[in-house]
TIVO-2410 file (N, C-alpha, C; in nm, 3 decimals):
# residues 100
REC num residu      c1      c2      c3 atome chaine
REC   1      X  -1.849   2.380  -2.391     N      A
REC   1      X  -1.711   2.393  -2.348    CA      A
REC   1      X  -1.632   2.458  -2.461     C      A
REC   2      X  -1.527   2.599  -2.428     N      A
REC   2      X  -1.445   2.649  -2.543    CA      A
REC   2      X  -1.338   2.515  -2.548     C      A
REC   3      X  -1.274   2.556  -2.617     N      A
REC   3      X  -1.136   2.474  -2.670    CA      A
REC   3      X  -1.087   2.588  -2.699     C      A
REC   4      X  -0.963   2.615  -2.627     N      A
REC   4      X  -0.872   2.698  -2.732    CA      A
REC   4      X  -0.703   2.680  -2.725     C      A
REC   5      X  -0.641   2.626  -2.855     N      A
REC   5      X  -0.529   2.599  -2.870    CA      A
REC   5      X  -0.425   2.650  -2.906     C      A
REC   6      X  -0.310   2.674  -2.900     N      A
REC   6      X  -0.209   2.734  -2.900    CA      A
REC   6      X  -0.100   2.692  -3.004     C      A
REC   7      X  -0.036   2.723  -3.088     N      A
REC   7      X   0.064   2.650  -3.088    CA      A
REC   7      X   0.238   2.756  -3.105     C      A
REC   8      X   0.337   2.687  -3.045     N      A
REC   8      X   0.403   2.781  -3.025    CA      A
REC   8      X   0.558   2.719  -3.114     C      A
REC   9      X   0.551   2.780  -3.181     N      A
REC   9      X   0.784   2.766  -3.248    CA      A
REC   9      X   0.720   2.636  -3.405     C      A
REC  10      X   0.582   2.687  -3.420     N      A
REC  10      X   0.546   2.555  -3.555    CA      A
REC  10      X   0.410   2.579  -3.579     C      A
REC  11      X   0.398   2.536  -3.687     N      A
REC  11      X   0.268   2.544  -3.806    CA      A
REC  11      X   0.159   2.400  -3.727     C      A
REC  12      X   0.036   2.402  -3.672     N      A
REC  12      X  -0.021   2.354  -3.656    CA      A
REC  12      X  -0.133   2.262  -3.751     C      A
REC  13      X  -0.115   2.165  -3.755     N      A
REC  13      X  -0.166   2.094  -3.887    CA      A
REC  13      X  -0.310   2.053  -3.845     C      A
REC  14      X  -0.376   2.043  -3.941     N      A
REC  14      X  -0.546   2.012  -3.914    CA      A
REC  14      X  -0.584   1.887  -3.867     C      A
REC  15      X  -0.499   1.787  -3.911     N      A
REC  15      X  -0.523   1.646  -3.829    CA      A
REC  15      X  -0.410   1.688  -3.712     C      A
REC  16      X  -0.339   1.748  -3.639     N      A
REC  16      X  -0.315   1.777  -3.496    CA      A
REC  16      X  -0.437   1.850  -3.429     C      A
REC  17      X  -0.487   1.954  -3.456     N      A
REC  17      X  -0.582   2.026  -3.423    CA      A
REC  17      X  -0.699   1.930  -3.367     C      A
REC  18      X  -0.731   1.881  -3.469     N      A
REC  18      X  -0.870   1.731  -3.497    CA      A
REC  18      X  -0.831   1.667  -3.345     C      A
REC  19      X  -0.692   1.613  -3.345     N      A
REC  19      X  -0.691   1.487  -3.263    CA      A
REC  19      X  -0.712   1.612  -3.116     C      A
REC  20      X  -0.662   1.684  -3.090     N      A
REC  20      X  -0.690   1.809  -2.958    CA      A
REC  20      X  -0.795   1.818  -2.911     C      A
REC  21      X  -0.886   1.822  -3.022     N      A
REC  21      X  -1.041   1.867  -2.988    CA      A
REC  21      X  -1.091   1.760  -2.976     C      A
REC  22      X  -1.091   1.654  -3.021     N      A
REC  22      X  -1.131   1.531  -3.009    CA      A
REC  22      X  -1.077   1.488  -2.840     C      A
REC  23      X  -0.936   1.466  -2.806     N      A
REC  23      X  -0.934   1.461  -2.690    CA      A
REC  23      X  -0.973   1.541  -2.569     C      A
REC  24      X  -0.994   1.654  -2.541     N      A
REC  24      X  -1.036   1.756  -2.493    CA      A
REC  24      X  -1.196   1.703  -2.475     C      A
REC  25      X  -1.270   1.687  -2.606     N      A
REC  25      X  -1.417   1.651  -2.584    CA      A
REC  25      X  -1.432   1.542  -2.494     C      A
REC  26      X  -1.339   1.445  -2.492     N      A
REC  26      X  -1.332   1.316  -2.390    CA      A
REC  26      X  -1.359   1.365  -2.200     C      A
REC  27      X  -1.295   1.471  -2.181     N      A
REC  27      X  -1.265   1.567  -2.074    CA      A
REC  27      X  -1.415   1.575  -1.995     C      A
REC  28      X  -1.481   1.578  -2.060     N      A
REC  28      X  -1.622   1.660  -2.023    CA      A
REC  28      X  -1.714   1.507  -1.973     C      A
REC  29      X  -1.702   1.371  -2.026     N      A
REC  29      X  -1.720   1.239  -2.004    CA      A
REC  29      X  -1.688   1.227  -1.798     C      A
REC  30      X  -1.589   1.300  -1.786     N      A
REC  30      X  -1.536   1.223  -1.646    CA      A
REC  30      X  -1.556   1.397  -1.523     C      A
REC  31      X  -1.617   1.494  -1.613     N      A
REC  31      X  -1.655   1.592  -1.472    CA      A
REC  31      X  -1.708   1.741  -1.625     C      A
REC  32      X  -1.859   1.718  -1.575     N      A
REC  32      X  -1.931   1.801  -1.684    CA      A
REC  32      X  -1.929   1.925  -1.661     C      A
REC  33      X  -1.899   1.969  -1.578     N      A
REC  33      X  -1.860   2.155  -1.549    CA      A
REC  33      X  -1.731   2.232  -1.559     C      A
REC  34      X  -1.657   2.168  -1.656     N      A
REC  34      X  -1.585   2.234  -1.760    CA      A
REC  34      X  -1.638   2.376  -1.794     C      A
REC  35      X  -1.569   2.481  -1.846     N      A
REC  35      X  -1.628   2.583  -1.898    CA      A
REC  35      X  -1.487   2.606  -2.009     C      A
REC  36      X  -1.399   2.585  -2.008     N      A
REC  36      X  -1.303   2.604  -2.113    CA      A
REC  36      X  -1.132   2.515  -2.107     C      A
REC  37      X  -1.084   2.468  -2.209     N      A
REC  37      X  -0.990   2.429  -2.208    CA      A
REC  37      X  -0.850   2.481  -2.267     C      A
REC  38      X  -0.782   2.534  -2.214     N      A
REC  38      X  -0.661   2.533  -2.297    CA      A
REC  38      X  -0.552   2.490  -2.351     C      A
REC  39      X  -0.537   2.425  -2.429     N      A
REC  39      X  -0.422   2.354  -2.483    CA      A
REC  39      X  -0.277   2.437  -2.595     C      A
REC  40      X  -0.227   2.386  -2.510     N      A
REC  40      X  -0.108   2.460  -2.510    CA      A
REC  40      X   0.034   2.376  -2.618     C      A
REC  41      X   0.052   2.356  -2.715     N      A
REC  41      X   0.182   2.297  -2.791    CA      A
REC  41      X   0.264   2.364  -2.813     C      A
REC  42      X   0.381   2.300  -2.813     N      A
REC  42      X   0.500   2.383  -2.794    CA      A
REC  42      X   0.590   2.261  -2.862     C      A
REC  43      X   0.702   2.324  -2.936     N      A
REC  43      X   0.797   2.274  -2.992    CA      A
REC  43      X   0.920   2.354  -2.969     C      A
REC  44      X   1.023   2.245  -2.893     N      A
REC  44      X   1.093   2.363  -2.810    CA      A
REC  44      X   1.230   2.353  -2.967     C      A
REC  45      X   1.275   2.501  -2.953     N      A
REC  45      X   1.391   2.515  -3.034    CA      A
REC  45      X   1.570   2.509  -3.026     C      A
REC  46      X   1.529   2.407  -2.957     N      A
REC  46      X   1.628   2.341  -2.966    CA      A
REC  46      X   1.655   2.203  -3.026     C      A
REC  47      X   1.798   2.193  -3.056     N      A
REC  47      X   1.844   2.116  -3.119    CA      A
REC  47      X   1.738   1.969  -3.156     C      A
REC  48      X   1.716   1.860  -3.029     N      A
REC  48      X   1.602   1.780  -3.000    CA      A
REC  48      X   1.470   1.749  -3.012     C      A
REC  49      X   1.426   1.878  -3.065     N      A
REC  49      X   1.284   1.965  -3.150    CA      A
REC  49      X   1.173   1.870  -3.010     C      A
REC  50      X   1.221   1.859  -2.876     N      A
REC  50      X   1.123   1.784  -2.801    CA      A
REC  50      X   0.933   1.875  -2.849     C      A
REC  51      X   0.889   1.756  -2.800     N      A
REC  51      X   0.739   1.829  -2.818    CA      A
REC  51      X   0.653   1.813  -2.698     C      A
REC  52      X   0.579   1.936  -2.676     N      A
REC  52      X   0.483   1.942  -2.499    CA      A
REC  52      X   0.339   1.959  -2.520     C      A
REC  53      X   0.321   1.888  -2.465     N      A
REC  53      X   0.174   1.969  -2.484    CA      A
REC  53      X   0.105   1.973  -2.284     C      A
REC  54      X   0.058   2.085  -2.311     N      A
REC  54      X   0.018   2.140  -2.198    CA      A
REC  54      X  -0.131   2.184  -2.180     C      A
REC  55      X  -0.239   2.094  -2.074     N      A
REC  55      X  -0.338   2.108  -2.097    CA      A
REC  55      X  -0.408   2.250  -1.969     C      A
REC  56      X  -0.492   2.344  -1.938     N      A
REC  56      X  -0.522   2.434  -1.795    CA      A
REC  56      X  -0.658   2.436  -1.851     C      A
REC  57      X  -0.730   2.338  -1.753     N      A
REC  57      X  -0.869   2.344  -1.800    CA      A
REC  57      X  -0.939   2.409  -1.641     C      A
REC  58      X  -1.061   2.450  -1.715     N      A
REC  58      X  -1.116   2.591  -1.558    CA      A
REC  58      X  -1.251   2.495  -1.586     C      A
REC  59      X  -1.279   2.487  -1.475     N      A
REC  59      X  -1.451   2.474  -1.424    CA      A
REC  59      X  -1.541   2.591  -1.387     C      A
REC  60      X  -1.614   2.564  -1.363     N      A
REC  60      X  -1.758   2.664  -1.314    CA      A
REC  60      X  -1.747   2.681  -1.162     C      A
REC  61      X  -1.706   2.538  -1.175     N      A
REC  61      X  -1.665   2.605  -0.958    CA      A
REC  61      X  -1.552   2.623  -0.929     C      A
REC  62      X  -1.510   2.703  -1.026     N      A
REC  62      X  -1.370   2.775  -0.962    CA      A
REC  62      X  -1.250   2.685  -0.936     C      A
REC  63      X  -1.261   2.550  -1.023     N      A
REC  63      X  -1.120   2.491  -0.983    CA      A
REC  63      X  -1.069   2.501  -1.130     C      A
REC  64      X  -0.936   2.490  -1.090     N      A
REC  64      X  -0.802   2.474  -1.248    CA      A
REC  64      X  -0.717   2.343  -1.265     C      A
REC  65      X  -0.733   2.283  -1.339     N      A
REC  65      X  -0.628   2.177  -1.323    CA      A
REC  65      X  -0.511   2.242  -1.486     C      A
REC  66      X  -0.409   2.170  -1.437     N      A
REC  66      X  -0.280   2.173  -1.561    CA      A
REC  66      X  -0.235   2.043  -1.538     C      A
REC  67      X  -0.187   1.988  -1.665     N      A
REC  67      X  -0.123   1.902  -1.717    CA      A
REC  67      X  -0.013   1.911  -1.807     C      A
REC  68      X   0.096   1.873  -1.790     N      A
REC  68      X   0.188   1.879  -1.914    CA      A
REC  68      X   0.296   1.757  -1.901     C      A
REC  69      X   0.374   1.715  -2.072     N      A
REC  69      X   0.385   1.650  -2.082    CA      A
REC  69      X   0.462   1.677  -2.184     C      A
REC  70      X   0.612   1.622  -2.192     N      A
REC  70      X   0.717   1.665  -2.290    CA      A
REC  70      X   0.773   1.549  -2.345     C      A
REC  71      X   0.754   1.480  -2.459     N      A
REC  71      X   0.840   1.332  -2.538    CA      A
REC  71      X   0.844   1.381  -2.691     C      A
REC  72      X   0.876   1.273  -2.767     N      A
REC  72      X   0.970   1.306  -2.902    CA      A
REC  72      X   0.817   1.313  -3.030     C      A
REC  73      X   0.716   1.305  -2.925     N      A
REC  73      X   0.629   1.305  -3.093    CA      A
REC  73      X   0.489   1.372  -2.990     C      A
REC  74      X   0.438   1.456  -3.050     N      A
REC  74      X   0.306   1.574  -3.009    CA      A
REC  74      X   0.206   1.431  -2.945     C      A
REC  75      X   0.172   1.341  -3.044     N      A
REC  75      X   0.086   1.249  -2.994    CA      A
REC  75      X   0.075   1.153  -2.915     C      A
REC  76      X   0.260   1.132  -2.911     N      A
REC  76      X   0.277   1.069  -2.734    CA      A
REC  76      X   0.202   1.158  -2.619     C      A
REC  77      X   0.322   1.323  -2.624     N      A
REC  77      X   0.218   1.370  -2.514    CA      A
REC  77      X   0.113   1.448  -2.492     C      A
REC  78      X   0.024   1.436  -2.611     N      A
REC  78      X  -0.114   1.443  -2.588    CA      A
REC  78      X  -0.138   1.361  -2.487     C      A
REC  79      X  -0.172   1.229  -2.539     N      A
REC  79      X  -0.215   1.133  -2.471    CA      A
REC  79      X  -0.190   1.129  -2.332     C      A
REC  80      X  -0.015   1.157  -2.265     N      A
REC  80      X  -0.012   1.121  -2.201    CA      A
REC  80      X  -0.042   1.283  -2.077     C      A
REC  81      X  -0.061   1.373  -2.179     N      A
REC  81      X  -0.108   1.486  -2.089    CA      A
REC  81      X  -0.240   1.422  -2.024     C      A
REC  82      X  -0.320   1.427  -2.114     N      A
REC  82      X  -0.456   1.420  -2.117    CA      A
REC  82      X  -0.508   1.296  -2.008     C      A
REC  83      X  -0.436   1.229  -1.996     N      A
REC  83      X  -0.451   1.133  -1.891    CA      A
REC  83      X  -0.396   1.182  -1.741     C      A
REC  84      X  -0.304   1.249  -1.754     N      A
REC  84      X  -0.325   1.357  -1.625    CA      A
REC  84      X  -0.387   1.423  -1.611     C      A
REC  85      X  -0.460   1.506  -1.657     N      A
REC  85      X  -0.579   1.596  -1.674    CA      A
REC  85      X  -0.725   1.478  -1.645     C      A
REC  86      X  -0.747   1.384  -1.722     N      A
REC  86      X  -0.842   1.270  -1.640    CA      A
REC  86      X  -0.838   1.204  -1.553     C      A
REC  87      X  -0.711   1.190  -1.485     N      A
REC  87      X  -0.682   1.171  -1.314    CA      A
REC  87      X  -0.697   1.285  -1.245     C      A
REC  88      X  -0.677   1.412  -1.289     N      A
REC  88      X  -0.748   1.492  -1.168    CA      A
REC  88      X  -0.899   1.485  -1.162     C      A
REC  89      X  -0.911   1.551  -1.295     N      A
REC  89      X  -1.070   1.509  -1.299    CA      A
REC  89      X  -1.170   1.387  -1.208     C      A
REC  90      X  -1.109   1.286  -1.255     N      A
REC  90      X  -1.185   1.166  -1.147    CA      A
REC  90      X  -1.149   1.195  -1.011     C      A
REC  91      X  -1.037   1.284  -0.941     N      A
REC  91      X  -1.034   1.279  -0.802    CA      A
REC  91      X  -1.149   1.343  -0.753     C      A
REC  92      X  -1.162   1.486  -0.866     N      A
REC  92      X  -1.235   1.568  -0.820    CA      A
REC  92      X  -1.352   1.514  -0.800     C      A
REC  93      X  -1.413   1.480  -0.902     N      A
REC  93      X  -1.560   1.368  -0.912    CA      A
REC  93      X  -1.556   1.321  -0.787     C      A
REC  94      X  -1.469   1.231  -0.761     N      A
REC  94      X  -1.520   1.137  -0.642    CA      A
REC  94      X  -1.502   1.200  -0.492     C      A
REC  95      X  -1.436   1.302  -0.493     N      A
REC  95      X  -1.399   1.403  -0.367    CA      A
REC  95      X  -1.610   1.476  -0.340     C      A
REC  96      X  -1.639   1.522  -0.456     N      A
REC  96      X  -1.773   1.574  -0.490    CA      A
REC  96      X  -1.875   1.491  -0.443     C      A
REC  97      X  -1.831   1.327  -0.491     N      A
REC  97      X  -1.952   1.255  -0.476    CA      A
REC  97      X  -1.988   1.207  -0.330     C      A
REC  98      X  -1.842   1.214  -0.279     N      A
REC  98      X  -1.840   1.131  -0.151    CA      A
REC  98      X  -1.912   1.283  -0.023     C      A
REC  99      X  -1.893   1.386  -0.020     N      A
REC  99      X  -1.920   1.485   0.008    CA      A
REC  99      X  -2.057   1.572   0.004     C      A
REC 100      X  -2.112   1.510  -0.125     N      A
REC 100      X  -2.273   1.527  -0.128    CA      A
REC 100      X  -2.366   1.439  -0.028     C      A
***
């Protein structure tokens, strides 16, 4: 699976990066035909410096999911992207399993 991350309006630090790829690798646990992920950070410039992170991960069979997720610290919404991104995932799984 690629990983490839973004970061947009800020300097991306190596323990942010770490924790990305680390969550992202979790991804592949709950539907193994992943083929790439993109993660997307953003620090908007305004006043509030809110922080997003935005996950568009592609499969092999042609599906896309996105996730995003905007609060006051990158590692709130990691987390709480990434857990939308593993609720689609498990729908898909079980849509697959029930169907085979």
């Amino acid at each position: 699976m690629e990983i490839r991350i973004s970061a947009r309006h800020f300097e991306l630090s190596d323990d942010l990066k770490q924790k990305v790829e680390q969550t992202v690798q979790k991804f592949s646990r709950f539907y193994p035909k992943i083929i790439w992920v993109e993660a997307i950070l953003e620090q908007e410039a305004t006043r509030d410096h809110r922080k997003k992170v935005e996950f568009v991960v592609h499969t092999n069979d042609h599906h896309t999911f996105a996730a995003s997720e905007e609060t006051d610290n990158f590692y709130t919404s990691l987390h709480k992207a990434a857990d939308k991104v593993i609720r689609q995932l498990k729908k898909l799984k079980t849509r697959r399993e029930r169907h085979s």
